[in-house]
ROBA-139534 format. One line per field, with one value per residue (C-alpha): residue in one letter; residue number from 1; x, y, z. Coordinates in steps of 0.2 Angstrom, whole numbers, plus 5000, padded with zeros to 4 digits. Layout:
<rs>
aa <- A, ...
i <- NUM, ...
east <- X, ...
north <- Y, ...
up <- Z, ...
</rs>
This chain:
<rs>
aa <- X, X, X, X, X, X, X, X, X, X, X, X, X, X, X, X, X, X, X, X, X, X, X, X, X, X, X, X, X, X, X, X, X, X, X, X, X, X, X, X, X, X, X, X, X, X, X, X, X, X, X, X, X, X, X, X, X, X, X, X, X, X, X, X, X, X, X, X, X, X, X, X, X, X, X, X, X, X, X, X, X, X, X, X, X, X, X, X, X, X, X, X, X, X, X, X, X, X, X, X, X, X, X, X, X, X, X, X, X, X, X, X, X, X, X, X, X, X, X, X, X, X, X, X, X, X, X, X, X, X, X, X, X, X, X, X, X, X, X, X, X, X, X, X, X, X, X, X, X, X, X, X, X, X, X, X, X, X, X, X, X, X, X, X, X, X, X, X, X, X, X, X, X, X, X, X, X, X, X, X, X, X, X, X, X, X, X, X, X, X, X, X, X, X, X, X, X, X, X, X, X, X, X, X, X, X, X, X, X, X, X, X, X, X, X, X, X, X, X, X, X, X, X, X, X, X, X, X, X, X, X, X, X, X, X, X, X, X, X, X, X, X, X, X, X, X, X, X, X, X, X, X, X, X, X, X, X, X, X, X, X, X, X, X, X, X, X, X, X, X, X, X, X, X, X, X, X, X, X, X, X, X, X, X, X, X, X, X, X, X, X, X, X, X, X, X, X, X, X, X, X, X, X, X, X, X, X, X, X, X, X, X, X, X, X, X, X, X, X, X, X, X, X, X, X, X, X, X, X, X, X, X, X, X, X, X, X, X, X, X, X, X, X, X, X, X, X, X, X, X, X, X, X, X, X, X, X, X, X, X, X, X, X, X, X, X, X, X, X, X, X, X, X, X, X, X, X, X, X, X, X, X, X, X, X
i <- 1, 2, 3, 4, 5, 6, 7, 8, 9, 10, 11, 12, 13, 14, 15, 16, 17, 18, 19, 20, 21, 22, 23, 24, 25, 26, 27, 28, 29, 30, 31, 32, 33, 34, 35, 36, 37, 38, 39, 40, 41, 42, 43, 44, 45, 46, 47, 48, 49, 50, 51, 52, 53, 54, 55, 56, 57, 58, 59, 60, 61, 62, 63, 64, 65, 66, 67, 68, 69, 70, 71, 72, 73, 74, 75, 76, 77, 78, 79, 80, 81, 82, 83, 84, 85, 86, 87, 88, 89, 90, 91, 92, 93, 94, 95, 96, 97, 98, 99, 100, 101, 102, 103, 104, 105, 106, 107, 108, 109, 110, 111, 112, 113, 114, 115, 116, 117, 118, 119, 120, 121, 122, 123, 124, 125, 126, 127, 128, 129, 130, 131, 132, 133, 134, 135, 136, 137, 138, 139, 140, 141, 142, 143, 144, 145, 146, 147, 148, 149, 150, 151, 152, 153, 154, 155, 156, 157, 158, 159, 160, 161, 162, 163, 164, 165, 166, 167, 168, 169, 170, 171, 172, 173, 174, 175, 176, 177, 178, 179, 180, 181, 182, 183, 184, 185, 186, 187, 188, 189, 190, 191, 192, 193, 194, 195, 196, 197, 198, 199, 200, 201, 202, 203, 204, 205, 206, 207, 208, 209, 210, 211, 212, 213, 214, 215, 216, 217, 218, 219, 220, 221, 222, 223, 224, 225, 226, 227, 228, 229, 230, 231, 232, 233, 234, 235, 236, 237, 238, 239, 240, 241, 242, 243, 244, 245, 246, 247, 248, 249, 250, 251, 252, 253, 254, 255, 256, 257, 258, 259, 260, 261, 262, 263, 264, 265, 266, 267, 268, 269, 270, 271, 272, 273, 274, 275, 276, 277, 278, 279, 280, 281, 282, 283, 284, 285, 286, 287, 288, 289, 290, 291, 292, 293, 294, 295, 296, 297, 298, 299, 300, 301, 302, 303, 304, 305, 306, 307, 308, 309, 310, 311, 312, 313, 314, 315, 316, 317, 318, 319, 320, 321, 322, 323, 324, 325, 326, 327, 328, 329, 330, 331, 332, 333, 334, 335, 336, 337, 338, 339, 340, 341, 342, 343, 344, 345, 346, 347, 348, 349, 350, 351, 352, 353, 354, 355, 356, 357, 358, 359, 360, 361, 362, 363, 364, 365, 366, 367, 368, 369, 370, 371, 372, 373, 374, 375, 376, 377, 378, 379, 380, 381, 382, 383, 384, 385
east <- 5057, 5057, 5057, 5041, 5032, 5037, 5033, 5015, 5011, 5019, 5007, 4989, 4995, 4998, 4983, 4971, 4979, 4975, 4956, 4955, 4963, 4951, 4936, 4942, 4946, 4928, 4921, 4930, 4925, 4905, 4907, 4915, 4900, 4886, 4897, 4894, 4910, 4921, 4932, 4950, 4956, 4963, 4971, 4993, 4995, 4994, 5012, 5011, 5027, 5030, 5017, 5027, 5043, 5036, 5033, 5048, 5058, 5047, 5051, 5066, 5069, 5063, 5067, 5081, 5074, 5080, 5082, 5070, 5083, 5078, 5079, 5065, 5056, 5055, 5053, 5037, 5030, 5035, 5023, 5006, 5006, 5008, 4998, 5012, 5011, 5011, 5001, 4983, 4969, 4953, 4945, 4959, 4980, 4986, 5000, 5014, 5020, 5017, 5029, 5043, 5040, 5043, 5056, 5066, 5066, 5072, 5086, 5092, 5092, 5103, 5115, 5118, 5120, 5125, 5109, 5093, 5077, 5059, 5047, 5031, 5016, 4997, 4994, 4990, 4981, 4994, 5009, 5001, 5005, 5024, 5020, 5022, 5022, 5017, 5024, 5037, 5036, 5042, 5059, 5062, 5065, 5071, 5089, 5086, 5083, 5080, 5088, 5070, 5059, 5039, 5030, 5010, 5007, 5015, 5009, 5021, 5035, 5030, 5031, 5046, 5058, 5051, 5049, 5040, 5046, 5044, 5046, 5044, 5028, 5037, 5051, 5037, 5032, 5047, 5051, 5038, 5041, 5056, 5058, 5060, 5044, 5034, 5041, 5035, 5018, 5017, 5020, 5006, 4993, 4996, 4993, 4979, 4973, 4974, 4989, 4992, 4996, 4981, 4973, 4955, 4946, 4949, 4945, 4930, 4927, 4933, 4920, 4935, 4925, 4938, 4940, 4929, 4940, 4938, 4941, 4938, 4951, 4952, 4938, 4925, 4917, 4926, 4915, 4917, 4918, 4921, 4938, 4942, 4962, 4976, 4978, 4997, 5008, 5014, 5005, 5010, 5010, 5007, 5006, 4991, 4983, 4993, 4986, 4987, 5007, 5017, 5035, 5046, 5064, 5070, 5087, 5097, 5083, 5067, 5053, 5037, 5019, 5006, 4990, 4991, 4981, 4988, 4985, 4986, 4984, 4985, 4978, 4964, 4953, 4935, 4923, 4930, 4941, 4959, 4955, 4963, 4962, 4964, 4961, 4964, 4973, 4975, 4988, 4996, 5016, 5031, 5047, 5062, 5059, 5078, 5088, 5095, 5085, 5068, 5063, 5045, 5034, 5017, 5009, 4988, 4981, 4964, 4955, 4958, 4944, 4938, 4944, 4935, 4935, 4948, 4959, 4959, 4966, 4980, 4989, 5002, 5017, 5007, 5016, 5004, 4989, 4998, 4996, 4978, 4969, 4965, 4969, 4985, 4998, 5007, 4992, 4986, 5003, 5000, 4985, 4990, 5004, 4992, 4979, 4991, 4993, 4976, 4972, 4988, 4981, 4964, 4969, 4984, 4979, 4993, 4985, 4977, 4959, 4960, 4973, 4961, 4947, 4957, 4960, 4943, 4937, 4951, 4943, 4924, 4927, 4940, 4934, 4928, 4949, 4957, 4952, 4965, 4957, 4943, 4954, 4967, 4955, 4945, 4959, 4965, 4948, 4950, 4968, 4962, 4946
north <- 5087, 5090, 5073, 5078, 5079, 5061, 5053, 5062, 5056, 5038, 5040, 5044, 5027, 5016, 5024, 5019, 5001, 5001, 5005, 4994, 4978, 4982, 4980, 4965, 4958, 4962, 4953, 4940, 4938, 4939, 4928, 4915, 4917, 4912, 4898, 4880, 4872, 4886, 4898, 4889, 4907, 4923, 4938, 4939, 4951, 4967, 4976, 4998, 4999, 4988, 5000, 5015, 5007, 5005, 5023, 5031, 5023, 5028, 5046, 5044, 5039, 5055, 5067, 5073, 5072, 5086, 5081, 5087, 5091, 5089, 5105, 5110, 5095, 5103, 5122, 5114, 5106, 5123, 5134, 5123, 5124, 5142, 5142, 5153, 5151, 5142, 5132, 5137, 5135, 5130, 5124, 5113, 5118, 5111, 5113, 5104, 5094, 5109, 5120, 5104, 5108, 5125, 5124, 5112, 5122, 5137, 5126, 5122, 5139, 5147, 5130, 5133, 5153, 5151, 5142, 5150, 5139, 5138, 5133, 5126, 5126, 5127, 5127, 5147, 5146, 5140, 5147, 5163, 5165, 5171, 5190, 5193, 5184, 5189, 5183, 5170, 5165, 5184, 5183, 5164, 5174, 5191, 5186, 5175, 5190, 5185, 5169, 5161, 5161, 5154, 5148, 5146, 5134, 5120, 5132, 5146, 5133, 5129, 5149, 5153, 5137, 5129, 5135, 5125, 5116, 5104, 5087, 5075, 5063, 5050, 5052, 5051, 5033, 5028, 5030, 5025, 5009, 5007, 4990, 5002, 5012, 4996, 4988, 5000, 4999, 4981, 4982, 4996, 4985, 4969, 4978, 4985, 4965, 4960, 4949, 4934, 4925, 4927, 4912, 4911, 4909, 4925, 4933, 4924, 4930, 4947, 4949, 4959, 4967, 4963, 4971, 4972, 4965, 4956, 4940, 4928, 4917, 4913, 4902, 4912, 4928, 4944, 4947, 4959, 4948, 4952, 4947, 4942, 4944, 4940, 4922, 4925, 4941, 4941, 4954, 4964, 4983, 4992, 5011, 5016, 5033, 5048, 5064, 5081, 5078, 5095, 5096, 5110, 5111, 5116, 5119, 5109, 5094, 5090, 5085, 5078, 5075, 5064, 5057, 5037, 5025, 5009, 4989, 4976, 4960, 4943, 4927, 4931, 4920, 4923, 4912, 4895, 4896, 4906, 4914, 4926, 4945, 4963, 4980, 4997, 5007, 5026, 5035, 5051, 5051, 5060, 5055, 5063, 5060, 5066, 5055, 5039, 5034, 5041, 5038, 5036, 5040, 5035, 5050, 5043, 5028, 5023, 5006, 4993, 4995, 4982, 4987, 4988, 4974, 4984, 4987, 4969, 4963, 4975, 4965, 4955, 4953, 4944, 4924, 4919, 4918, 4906, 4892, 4897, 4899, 4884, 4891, 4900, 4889, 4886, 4878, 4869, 4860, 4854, 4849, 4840, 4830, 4827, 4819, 4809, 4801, 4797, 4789, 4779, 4774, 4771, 4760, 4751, 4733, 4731, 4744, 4740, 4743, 4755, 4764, 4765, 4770, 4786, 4791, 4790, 4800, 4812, 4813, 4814, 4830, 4838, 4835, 4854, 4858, 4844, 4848, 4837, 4823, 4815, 4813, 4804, 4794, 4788, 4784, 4775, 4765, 4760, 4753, 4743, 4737
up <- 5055, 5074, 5084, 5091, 5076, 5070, 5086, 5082, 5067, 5072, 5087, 5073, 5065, 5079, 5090, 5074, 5074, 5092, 5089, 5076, 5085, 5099, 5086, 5079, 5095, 5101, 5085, 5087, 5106, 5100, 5087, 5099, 5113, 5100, 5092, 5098, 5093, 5099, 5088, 5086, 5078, 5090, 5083, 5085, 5100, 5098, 5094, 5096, 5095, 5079, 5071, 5077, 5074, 5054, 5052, 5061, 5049, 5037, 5039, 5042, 5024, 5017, 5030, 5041, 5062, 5071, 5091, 5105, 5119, 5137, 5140, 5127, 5135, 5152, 5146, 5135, 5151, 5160, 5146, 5146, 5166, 5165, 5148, 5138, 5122, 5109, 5124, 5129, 5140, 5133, 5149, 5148, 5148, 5130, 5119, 5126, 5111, 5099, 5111, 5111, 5092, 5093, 5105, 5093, 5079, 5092, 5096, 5079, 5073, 5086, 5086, 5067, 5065, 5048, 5041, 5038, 5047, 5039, 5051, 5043, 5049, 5045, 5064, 5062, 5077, 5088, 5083, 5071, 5055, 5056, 5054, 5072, 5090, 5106, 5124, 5127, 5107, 5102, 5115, 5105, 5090, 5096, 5094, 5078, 5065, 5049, 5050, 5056, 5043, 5047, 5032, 5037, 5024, 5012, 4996, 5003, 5003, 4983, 4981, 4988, 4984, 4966, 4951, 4936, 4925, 4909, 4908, 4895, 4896, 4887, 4902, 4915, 4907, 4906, 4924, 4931, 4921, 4930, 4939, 4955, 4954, 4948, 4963, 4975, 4968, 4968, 4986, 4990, 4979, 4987, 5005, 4998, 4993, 5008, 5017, 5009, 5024, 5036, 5043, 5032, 5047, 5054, 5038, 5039, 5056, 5055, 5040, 5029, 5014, 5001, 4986, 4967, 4952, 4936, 4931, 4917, 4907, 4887, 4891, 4903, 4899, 4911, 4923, 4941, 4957, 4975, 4981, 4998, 4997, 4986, 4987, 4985, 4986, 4970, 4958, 4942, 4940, 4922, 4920, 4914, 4914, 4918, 4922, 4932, 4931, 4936, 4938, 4949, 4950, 4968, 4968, 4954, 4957, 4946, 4954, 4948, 4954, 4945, 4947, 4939, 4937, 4938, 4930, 4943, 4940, 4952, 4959, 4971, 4982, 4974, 4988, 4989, 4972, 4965, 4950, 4938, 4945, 4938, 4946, 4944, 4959, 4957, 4965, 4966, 4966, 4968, 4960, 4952, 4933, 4928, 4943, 4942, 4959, 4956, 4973, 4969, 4984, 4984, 4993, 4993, 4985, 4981, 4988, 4973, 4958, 4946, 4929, 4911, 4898, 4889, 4902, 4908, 4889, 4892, 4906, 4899, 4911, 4923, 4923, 4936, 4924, 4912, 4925, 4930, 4913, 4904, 4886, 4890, 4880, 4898, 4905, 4889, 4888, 4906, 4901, 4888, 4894, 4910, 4897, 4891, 4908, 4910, 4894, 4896, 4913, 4908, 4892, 4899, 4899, 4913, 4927, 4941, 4940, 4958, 4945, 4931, 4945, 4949, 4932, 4927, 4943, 4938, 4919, 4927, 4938, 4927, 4909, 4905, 4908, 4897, 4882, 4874, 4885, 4875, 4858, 4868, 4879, 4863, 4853, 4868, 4868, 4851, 4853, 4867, 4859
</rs>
């Protein structure tokens, strides 16, 4: 990928962050003129260069970046004052950064004379569809023969360097069961939740929409509920549905891509409570199936969903939920040994009434949640009587 190109789409992220800190700032700053108390909240400074910093790394995870010398710098300024192509003039002279992109790719092809360059492209209108060239683009490639090699389009790619291939749907389950592809879904559904660690106020402020789950415990009904935000950043990842999976083998590597629909299950603030909380999140991956590192990439996802009654029985690895539900056996042994506090309190002879005053309050507001509590208490009454 030619350093242009990743500085491009660095800049697409970071000029969205940009727009959208500028709205949030502005909410922020009506909400704090109509608010008689003030607004004790204010957004961390705003950071372009983190945002770029993140996705440069990004790409350069997955792809090689080929440098932009000076030189092409300077000769793509040169074409868009001139307007020479792949540069134009459409009222207004463009196309510098698509000529530093050209130029680049010039450069690595007659530095390496024994490789053959593929320059990709759906940009047909800039730099043409690789049939033929006119102008300054033509002398680039007069001396390059059939060493340069322009693809209009990511389907040619397909064509010309994969062919199909068959993969096992059990192997696909299996690897994208993995502790490594689970992982790196845990890690796109918990950004999709919301960060754990934002100040509640600004949530508030900011008016975040959240996101539709379900929730319910062994002793509620499951029900849909708007979350705000995962409450913490732990969640849990199961394979669900896999569809529209194809597999191609380029070179001596196999590679798939599937659509999957994915089980997520957490702790989420619902309103002013942390509750148990399920959703689906669909994504389409890539990821070799036959490789000890699949390197699962997630290529789209889809804003978190509420789940089916079904699908929200089918979670079982989340540990969370054991200390949220009141008739997990995790939380009814808490609950038990905590009754057994109380009634001990309560019927102790030898405790101080204050103390006895707390545990009651304590078995007023949580009675519905110790279900061991009113055999204990009551047998606690008795040996007191």
């Amino acid at each position: 990928m030619p350093w242009m190109v990743m500085e491009e789409l660095s800049a697409q992220y970071a000029v969205k962050y940009r727009k959208h800190y500028e709205a949030a700032a502005q909410a922020l700053q009506s909400l704090a003129s109509v608010t008689p108390w003030g607004l004790p909240i204010r957004l961390p400074d705003m950071d372009l260069e983190r945002v770029r910093e993140h996705w440069r790394r990004q790409w350069a995870g997955v792809v090689d970046v080929v440098p932009t010398s000076s030189e092409a710098l300077r000769e793509a300024a040169f074409r868009e004052a001139n307007v020479l192509p792949p540069c134009r003039d459409d009222g207004k002279k463009t196309g510098a950064r698509d000529a530093a992109i050209w130029l680049s790719a010039i450069e690595y092809a007659q530095a390496h004379e024994d490789e053959t360059v593929y320059f990709v492209s759906e940009n047909t209108r800039d730099f043409g569809d690789g049939t033929s060239y006119t102008s300054a683009m033509a002398d680039d490639v007069a001396d390059l023969g059939g060493r340069f090699v322009h693809l209009p389009g990511v389907s040619e790619v397909i064509d010309r360097f994969t062919e199909p291939a068959d993969t096992d749907p059990e192997v696909i389950r299996q690897v994208l069961s993995s502790p490594e592809a689970v992982q790196t879904i845990r890690q796109t559904a918990g950004l999709r939740g919301g960060i754990s660690g934002m100040d509640m106020d600004l949530l508030e402020a900011l008016n975040l929409p959240g996101f539709r789950c379900t929730t319910g415990s062994s002793l509620t009904a499951v029900e849909q509920a708007l979350a705000l935000r995962w409450a913490v950043p732990e969640v849990s990842a199961q394979v669900g549905e896999i569809t529209a999976a194809e597999s191609y083998r380029v070179g001596e590597q196999v590679w798939c891509i599937a659509t999957v629909r994915w089980l997520i299950g957490g702790l989420a603030l619902l309103e002013a409570r942390v509750a148990k909380a399920a959703c689906a999140l669909e994504t389409r991956l890539l990821f070799a199936p036959h490789s000890e590192d699949p390197r699962v990439t997630v290529l789209r996802s889809s804003p978190l969903q509420p789940l089916s009654e079904a699908e929200f029985g089918k979670i079982s690895d989340n540990f969370l939920w054991g200390y949220l539900d009141p008739g997990a056996p995790l939380t009814a042994d808490l609950n038990r040994r905590r009754a057994e506090g109380l009634a001990e309190t309560m019927t102790n002879p030898d405790a101080k009434m204050w103390m006895k005053l707390v545990a009651a309050a304590s078995v007023a507001s949580d009675w519905k949640h110790l279900p061991a509590l009113a055999t204990e208490v009551r047998m606690g009454e008795t040996h007191a009587g």
